[in-house]
mmCIF file of the N, C-alpha and C atoms, coordinates in Angstrom:
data_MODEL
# 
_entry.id   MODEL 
# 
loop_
_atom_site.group_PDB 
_atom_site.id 
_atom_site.type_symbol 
_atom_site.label_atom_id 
_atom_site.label_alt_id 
_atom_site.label_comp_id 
_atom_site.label_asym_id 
_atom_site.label_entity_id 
_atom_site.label_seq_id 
_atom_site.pdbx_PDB_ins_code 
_atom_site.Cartn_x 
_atom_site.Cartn_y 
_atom_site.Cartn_z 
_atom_site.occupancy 
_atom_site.B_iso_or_equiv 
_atom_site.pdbx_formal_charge 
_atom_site.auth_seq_id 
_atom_site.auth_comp_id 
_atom_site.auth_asym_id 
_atom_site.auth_atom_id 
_atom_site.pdbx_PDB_model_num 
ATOM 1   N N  . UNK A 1 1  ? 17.510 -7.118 25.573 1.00 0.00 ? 1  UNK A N  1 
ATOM 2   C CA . UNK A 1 1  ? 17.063 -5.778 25.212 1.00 0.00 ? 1  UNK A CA 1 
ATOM 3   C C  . UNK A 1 1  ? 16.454 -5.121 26.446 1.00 0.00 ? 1  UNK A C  1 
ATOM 4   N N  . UNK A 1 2  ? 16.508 -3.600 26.380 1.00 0.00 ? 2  UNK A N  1 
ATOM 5   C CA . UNK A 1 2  ? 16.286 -3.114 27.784 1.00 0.00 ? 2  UNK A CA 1 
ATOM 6   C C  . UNK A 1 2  ? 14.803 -2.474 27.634 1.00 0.00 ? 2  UNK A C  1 
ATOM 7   N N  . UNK A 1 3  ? 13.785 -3.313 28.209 1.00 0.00 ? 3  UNK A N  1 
ATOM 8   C CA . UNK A 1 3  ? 12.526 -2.909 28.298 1.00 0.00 ? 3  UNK A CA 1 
ATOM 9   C C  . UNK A 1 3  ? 12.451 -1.341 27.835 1.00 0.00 ? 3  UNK A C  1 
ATOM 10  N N  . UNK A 1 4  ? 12.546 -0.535 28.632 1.00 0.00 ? 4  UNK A N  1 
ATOM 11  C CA . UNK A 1 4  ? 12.708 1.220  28.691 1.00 0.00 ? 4  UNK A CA 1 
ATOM 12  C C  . UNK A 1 4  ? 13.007 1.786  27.355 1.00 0.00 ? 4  UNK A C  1 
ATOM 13  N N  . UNK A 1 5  ? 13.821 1.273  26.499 1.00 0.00 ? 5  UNK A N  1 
ATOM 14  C CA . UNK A 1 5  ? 14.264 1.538  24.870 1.00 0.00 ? 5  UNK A CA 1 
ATOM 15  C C  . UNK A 1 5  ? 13.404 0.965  23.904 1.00 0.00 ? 5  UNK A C  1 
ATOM 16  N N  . UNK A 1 6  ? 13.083 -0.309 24.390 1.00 0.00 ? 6  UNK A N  1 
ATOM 17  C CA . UNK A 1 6  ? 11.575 -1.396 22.862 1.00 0.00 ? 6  UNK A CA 1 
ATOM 18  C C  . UNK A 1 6  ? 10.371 -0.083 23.478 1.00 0.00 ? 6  UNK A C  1 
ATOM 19  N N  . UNK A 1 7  ? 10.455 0.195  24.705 1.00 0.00 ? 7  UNK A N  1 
ATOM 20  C CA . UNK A 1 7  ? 9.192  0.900  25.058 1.00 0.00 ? 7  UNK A CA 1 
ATOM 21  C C  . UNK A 1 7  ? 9.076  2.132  23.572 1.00 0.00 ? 7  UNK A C  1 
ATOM 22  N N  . UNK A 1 8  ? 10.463 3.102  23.923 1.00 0.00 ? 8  UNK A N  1 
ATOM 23  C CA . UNK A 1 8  ? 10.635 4.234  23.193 1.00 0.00 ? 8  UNK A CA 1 
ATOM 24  C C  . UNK A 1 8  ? 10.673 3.895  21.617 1.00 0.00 ? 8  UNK A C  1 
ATOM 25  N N  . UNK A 1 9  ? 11.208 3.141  21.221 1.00 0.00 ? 9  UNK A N  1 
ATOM 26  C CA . UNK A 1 9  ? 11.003 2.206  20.227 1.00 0.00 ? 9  UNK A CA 1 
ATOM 27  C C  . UNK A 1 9  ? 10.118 2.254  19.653 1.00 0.00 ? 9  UNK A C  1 
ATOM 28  N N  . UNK A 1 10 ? 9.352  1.364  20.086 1.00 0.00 ? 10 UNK A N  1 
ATOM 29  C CA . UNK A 1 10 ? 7.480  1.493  19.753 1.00 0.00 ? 10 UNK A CA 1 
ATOM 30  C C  . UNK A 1 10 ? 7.001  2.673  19.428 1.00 0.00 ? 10 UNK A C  1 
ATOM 31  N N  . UNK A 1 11 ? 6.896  3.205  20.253 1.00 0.00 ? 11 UNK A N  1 
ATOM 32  C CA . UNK A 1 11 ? 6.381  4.659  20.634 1.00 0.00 ? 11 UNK A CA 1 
ATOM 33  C C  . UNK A 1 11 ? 6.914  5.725  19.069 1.00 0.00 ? 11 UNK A C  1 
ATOM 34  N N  . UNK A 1 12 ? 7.855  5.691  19.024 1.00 0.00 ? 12 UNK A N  1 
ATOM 35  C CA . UNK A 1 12 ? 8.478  6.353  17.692 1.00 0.00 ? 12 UNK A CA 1 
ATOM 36  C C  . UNK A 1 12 ? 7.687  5.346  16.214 1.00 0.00 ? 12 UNK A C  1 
ATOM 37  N N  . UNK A 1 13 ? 7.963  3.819  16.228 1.00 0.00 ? 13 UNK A N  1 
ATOM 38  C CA . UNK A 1 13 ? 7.580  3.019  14.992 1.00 0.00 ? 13 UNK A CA 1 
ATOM 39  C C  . UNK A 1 13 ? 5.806  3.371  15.239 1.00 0.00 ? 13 UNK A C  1 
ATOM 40  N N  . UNK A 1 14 ? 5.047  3.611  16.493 1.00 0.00 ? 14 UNK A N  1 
ATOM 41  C CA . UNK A 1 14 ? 3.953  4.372  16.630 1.00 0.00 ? 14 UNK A CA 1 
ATOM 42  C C  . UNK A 1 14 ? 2.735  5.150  15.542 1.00 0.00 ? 14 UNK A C  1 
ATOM 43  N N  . UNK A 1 15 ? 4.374  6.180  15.530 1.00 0.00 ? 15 UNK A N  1 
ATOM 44  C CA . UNK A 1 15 ? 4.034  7.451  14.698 1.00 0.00 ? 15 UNK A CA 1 
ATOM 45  C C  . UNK A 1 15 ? 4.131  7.256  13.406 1.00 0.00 ? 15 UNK A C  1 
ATOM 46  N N  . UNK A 1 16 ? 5.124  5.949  12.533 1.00 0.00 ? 16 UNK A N  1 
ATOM 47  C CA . UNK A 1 16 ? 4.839  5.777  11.087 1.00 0.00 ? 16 UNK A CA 1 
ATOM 48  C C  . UNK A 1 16 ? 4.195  4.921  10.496 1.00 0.00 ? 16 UNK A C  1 
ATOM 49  N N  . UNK A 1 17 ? 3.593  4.001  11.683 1.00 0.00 ? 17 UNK A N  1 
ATOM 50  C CA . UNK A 1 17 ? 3.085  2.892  11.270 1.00 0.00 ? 17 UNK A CA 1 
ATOM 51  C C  . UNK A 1 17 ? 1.440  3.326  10.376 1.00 0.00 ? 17 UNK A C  1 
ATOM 52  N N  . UNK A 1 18 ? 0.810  4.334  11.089 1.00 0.00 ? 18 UNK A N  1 
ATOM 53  C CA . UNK A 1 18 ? -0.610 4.484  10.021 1.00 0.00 ? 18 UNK A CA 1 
ATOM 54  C C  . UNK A 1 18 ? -0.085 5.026  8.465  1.00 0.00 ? 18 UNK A C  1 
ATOM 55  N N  . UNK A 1 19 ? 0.881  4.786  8.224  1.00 0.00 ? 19 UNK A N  1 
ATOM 56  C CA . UNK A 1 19 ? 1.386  5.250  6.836  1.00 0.00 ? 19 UNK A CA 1 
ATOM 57  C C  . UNK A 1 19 ? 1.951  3.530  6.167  1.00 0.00 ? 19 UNK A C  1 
ATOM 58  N N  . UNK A 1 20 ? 2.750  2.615  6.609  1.00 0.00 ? 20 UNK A N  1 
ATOM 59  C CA . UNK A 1 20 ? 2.670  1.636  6.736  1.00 0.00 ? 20 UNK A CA 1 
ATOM 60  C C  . UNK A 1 20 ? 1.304  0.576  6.475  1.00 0.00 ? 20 UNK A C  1 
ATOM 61  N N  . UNK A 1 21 ? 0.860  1.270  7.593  1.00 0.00 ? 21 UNK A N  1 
ATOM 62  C CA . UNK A 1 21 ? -0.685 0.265  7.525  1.00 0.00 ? 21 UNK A CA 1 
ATOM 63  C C  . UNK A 1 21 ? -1.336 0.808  6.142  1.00 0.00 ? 21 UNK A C  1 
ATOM 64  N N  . UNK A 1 22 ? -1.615 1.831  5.691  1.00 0.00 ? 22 UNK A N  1 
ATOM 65  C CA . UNK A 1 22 ? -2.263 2.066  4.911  1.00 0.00 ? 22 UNK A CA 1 
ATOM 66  C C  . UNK A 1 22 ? -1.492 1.876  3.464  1.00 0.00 ? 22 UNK A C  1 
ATOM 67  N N  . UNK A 1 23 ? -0.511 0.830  3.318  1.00 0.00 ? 23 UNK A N  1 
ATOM 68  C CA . UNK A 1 23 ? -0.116 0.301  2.028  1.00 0.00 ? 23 UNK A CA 1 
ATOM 69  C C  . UNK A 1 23 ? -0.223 -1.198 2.596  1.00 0.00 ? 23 UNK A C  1 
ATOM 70  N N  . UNK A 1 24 ? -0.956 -1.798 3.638  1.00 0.00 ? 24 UNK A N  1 
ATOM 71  C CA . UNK A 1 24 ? -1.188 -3.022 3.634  1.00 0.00 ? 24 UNK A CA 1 
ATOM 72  C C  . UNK A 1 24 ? 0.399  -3.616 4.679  1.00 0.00 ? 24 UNK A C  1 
ATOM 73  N N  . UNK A 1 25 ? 1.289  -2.715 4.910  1.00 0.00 ? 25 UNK A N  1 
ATOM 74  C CA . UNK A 1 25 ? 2.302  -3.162 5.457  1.00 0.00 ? 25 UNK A CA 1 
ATOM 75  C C  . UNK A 1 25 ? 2.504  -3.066 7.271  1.00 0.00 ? 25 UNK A C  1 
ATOM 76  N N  . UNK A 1 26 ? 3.656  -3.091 7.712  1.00 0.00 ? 26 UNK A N  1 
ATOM 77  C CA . UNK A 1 26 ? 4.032  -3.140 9.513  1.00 0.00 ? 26 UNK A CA 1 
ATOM 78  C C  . UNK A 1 26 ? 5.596  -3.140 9.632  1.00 0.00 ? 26 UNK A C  1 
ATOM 79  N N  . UNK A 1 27 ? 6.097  -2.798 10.505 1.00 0.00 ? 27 UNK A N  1 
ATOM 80  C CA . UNK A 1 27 ? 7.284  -3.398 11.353 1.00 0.00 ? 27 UNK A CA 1 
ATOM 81  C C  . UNK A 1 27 ? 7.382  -4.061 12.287 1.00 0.00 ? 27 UNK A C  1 
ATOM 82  N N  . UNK A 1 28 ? 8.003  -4.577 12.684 1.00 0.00 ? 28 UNK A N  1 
ATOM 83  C CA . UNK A 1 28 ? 8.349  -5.610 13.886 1.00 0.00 ? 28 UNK A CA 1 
ATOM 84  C C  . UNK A 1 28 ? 9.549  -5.830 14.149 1.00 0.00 ? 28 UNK A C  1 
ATOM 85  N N  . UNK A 1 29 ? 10.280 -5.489 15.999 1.00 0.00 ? 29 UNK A N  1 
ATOM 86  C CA . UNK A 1 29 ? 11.324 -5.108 16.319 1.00 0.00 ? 29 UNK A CA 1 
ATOM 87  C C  . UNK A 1 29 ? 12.123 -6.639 16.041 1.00 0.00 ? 29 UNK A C  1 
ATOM 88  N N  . UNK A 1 30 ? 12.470 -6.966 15.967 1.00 0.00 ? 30 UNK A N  1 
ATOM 89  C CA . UNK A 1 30 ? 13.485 -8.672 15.841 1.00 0.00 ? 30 UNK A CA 1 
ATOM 90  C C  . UNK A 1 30 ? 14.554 -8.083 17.104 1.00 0.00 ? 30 UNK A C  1 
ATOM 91  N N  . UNK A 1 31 ? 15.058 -7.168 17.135 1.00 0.00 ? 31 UNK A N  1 
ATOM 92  C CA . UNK A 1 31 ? 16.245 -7.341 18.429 1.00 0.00 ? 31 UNK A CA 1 
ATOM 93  C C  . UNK A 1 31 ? 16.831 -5.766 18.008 1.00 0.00 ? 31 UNK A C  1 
ATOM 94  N N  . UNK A 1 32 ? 17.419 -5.500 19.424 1.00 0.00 ? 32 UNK A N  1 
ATOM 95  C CA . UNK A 1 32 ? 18.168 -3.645 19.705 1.00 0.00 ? 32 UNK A CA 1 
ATOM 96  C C  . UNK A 1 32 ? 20.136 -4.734 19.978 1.00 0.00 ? 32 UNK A C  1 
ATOM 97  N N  . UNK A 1 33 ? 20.876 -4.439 19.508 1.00 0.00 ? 33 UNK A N  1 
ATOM 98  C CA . UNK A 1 33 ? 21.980 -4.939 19.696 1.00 0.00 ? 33 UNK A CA 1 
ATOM 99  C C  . UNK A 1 33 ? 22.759 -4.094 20.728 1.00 0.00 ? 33 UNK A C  1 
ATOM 100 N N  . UNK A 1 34 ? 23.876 -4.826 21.293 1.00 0.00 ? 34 UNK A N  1 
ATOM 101 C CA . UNK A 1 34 ? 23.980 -4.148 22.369 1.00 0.00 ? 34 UNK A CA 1 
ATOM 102 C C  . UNK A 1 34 ? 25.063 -2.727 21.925 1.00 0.00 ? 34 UNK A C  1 
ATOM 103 N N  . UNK A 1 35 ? 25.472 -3.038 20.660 1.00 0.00 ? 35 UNK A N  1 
ATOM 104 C CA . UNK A 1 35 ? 26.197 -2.013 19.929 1.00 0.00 ? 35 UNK A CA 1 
ATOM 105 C C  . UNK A 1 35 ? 25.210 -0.396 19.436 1.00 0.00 ? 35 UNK A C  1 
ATOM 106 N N  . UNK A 1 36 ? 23.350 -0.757 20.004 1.00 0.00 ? 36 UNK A N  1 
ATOM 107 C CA . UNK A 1 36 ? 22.427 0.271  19.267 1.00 0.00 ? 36 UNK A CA 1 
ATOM 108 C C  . UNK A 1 36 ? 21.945 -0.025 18.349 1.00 0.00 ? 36 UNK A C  1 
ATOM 109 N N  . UNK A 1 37 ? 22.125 -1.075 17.174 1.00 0.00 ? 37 UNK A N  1 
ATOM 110 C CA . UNK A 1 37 ? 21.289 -1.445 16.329 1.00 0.00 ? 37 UNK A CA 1 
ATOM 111 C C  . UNK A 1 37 ? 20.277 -2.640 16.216 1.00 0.00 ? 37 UNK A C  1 
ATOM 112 N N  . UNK A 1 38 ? 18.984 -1.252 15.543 1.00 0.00 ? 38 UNK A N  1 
ATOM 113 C CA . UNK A 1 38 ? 18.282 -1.907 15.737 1.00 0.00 ? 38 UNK A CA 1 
ATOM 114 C C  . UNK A 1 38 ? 17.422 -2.542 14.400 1.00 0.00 ? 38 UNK A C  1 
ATOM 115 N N  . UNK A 1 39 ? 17.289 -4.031 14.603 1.00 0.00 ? 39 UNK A N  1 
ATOM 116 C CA . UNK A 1 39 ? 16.845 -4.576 13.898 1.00 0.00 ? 39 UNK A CA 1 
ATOM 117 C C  . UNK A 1 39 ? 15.807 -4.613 13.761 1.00 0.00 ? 39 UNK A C  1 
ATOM 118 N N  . UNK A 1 40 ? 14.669 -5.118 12.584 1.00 0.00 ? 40 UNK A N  1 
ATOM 119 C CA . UNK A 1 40 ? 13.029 -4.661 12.241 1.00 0.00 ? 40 UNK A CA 1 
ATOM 120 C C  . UNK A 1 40 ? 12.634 -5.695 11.149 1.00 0.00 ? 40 UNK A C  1 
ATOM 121 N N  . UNK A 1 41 ? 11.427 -6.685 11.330 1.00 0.00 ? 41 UNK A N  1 
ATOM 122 C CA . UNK A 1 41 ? 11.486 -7.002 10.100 1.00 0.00 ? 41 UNK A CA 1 
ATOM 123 C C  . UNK A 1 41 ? 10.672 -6.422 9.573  1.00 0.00 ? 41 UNK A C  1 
ATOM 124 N N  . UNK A 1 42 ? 10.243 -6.261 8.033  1.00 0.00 ? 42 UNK A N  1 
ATOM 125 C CA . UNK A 1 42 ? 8.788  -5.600 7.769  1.00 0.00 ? 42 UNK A CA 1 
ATOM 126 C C  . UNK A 1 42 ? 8.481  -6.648 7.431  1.00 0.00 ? 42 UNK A C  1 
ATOM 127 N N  . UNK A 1 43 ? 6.914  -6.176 7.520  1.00 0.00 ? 43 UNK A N  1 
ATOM 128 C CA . UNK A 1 43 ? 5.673  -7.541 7.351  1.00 0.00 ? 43 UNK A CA 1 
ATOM 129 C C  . UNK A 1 43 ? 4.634  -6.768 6.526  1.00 0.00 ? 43 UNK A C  1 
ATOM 130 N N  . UNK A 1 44 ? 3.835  -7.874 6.047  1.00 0.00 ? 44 UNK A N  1 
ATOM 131 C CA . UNK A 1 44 ? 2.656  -7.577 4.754  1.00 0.00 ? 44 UNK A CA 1 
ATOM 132 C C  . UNK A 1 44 ? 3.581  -6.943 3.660  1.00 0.00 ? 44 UNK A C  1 
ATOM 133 N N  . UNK A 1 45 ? 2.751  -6.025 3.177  1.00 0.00 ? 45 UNK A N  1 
ATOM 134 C CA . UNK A 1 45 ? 3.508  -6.027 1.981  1.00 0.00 ? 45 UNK A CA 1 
ATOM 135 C C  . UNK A 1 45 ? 4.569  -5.001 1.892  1.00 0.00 ? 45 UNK A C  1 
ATOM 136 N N  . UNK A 1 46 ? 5.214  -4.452 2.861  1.00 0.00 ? 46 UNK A N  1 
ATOM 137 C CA . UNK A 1 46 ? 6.241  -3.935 2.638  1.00 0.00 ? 46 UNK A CA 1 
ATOM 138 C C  . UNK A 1 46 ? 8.152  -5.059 2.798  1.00 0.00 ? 46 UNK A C  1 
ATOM 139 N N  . UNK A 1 47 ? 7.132  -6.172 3.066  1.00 0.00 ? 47 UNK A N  1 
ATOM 140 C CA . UNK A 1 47 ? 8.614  -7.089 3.270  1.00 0.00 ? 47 UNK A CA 1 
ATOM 141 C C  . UNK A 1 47 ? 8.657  -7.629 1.553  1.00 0.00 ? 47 UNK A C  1 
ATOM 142 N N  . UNK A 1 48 ? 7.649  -7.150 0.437  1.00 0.00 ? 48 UNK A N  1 
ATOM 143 C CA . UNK A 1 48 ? 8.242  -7.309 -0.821 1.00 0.00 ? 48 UNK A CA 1 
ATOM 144 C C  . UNK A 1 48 ? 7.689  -6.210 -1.847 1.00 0.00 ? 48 UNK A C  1 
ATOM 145 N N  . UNK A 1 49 ? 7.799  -4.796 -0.669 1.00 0.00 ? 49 UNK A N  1 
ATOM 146 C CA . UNK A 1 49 ? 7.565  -4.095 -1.786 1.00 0.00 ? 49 UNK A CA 1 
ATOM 147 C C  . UNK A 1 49 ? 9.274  -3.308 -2.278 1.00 0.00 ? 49 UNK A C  1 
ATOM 148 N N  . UNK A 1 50 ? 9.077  -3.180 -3.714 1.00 0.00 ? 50 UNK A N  1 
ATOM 149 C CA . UNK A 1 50 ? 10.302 -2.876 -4.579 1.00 0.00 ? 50 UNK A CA 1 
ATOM 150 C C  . UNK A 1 50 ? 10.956 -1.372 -3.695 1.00 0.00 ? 50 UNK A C  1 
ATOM 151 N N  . UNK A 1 51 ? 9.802  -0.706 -2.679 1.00 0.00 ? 51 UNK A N  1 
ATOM 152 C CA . UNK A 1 51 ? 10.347 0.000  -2.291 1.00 0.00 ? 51 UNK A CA 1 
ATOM 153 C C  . UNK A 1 51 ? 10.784 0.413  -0.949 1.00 0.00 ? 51 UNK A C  1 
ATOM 154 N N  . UNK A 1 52 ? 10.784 -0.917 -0.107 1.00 0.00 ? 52 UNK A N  1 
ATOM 155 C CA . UNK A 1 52 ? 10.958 -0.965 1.238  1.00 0.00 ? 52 UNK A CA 1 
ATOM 156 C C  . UNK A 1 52 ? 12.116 -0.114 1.725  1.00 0.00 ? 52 UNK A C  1 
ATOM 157 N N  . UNK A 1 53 ? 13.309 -0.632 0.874  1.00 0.00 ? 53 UNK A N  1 
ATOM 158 C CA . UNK A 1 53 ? 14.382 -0.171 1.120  1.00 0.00 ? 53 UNK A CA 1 
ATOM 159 C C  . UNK A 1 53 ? 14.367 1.385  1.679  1.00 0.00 ? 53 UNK A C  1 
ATOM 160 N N  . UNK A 1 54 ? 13.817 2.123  0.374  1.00 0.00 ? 54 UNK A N  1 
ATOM 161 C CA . UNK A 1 54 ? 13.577 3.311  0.882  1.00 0.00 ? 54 UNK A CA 1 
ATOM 162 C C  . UNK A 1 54 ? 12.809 3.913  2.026  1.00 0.00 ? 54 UNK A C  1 
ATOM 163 N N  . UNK A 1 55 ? 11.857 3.020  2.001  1.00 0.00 ? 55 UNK A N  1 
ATOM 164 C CA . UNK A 1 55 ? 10.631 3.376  3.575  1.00 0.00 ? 55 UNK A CA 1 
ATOM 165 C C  . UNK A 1 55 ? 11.669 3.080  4.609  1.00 0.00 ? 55 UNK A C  1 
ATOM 166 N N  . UNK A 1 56 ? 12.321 2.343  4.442  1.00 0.00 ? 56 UNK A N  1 
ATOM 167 C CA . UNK A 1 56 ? 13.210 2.084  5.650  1.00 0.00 ? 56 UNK A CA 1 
ATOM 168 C C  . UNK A 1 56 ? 14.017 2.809  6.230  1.00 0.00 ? 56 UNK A C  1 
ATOM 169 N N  . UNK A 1 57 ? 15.035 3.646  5.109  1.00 0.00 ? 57 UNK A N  1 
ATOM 170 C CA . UNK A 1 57 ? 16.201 4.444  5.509  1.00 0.00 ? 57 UNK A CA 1 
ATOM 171 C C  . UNK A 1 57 ? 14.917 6.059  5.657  1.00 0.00 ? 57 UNK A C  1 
ATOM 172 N N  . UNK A 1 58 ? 14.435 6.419  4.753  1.00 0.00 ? 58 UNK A N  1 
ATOM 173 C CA . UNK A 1 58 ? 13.422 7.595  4.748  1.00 0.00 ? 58 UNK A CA 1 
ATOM 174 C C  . UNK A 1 58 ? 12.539 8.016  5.849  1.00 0.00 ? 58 UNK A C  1 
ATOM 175 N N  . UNK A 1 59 ? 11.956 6.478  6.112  1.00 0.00 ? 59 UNK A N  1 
ATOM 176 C CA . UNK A 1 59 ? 10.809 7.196  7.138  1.00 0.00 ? 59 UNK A CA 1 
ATOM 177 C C  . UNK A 1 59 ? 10.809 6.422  8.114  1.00 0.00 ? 59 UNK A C  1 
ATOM 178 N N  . UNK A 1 60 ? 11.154 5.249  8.598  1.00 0.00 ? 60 UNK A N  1 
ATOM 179 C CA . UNK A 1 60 ? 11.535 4.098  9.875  1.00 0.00 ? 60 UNK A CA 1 
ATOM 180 C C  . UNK A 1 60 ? 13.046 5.137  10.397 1.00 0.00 ? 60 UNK A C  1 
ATOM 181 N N  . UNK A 1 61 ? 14.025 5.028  9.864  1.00 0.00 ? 61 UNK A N  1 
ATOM 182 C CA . UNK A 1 61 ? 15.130 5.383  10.473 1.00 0.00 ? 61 UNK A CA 1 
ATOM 183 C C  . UNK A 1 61 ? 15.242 6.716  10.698 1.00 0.00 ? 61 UNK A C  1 
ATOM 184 N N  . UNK A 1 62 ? 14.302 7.626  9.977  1.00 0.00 ? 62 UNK A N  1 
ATOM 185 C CA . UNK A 1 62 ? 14.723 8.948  10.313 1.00 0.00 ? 62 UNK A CA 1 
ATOM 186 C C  . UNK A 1 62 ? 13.523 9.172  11.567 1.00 0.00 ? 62 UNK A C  1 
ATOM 187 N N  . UNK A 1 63 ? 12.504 8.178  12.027 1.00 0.00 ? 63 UNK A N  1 
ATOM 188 C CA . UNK A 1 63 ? 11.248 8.236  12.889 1.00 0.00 ? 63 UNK A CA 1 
ATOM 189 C C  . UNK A 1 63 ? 12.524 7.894  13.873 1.00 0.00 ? 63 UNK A C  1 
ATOM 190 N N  . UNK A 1 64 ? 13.336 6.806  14.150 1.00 0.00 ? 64 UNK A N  1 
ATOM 191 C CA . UNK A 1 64 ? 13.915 6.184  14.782 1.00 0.00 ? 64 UNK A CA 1 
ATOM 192 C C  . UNK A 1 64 ? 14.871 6.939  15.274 1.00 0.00 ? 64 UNK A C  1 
ATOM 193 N N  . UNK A 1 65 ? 15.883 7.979  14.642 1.00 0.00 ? 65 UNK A N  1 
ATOM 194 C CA . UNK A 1 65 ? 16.828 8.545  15.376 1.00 0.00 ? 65 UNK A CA 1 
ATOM 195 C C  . UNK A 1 65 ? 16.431 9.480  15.330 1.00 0.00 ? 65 UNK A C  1 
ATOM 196 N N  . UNK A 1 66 ? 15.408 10.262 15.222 1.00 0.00 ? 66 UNK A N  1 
ATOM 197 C CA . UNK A 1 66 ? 14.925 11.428 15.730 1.00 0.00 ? 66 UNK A CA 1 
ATOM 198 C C  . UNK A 1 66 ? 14.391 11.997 17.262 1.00 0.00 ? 66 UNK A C  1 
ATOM 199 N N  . UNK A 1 67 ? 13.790 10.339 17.683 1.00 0.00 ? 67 UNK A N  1 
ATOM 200 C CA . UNK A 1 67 ? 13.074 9.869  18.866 1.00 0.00 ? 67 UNK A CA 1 
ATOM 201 C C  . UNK A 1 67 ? 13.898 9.659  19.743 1.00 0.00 ? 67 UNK A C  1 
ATOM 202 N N  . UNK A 1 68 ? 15.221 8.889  19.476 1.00 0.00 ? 68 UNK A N  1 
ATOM 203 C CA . UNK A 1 68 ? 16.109 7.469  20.157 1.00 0.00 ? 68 UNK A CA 1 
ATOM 204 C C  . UNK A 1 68 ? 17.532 7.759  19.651 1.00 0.00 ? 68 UNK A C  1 
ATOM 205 N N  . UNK A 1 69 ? 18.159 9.002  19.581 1.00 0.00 ? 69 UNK A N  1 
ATOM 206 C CA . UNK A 1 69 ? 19.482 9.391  19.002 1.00 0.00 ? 69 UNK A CA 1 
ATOM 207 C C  . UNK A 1 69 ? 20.517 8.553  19.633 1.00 0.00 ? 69 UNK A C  1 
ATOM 208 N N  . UNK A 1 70 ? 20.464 7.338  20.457 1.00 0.00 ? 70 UNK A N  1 
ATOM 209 C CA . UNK A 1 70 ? 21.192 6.393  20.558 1.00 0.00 ? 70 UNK A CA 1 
ATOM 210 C C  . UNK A 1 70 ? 20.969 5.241  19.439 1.00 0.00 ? 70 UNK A C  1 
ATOM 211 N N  . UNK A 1 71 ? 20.142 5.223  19.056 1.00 0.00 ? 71 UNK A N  1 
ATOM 212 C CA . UNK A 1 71 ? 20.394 4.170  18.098 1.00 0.00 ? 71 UNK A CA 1 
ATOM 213 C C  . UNK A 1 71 ? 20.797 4.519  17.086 1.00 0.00 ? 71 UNK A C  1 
ATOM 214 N N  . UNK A 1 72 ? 22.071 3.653  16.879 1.00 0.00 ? 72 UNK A N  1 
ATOM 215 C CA . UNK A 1 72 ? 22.904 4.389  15.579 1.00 0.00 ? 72 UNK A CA 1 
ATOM 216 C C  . UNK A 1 72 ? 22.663 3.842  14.169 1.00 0.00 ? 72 UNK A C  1 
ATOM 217 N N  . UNK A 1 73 ? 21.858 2.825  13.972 1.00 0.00 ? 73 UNK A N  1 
ATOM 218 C CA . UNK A 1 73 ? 21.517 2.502  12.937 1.00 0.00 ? 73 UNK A CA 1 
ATOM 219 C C  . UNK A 1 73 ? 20.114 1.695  12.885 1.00 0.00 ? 73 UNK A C  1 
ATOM 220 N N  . UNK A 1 74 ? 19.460 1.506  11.798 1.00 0.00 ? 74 UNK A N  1 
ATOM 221 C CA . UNK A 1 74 ? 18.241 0.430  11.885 1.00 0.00 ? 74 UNK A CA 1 
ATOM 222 C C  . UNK A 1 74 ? 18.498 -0.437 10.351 1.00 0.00 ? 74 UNK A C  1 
ATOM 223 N N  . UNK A 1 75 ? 18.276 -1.727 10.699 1.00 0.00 ? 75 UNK A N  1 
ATOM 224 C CA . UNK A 1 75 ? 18.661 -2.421 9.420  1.00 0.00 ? 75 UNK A CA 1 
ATOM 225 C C  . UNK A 1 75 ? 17.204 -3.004 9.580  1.00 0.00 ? 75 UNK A C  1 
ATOM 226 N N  . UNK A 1 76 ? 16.601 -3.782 8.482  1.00 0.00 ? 76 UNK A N  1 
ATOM 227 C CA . UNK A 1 76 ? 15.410 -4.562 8.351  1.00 0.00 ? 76 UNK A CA 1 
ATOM 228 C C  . UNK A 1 76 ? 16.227 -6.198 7.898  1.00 0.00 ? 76 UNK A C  1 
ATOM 229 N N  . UNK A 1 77 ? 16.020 -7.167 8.986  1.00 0.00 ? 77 UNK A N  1 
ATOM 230 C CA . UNK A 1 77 ? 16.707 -8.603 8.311  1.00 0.00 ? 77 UNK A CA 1 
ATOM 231 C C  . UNK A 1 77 ? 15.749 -9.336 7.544  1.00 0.00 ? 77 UNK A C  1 
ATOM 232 N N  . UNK A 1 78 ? 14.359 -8.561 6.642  1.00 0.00 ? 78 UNK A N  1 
ATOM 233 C CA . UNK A 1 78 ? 14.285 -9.199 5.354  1.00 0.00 ? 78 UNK A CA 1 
ATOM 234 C C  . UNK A 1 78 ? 14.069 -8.732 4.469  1.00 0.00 ? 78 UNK A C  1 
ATOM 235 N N  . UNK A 1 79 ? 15.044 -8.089 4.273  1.00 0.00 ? 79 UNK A N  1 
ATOM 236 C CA . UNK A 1 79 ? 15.121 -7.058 2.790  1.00 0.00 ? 79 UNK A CA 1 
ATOM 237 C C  . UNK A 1 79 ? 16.317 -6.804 2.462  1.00 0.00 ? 79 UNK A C  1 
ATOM 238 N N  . UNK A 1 80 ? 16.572 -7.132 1.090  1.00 0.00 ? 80 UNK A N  1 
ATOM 239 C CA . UNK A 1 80 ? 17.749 -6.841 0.456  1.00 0.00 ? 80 UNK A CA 1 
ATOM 240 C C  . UNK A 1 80 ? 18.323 -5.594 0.165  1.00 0.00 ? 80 UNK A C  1 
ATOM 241 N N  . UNK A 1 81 ? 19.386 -5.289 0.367  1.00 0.00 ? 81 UNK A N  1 
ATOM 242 C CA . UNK A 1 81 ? 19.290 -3.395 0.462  1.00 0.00 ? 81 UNK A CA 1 
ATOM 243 C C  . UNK A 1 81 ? 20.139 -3.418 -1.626 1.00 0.00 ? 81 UNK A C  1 
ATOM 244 N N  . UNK A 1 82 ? 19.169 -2.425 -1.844 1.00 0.00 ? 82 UNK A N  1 
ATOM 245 C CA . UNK A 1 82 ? 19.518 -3.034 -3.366 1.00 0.00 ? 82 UNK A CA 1 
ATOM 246 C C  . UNK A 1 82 ? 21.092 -1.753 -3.486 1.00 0.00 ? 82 UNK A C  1 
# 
């Protein structure tokens, strides 16, 4: 992964994380593929809340390609996409 992008990365997951934190939850990058996707796991309680899924595509991915319009997708590898 290219230092310069986890930087921008951050910097964007930054801006949603006090919304995150304040349901007890986080993200955490797991890996940027060399295809642009980027992987995330969530942690605390958004890695079993019923509504991750949605925090994910709603407010992680739209934080994410708003910031970083190279990354063409963000998946979370522990959550089931229902």
């Amino acid at each position: 992964m290219e230092v310069e992008l986890i930087d921008r990365v951050e910097k964007a997951l930054d801006t949603i994380r006090p919304y995150l934190e304040a349901d007890g939850g986080n993200v955490r990058i797991v890996e940027i593929t060399k295809e642009k996707v980027l992987k995330l796991e969530l942690t605390g309680t958004c890695s079993s809340c019923p509504m991750s899924t949605m925090t994910l595509k709603a407010g992680v991915e739209e934080a994410i390609k708003r910031d970083i319009p190279e990354i063409i997708k963000v998946e979370a590898v522990n959550v089931a996409v229902a």
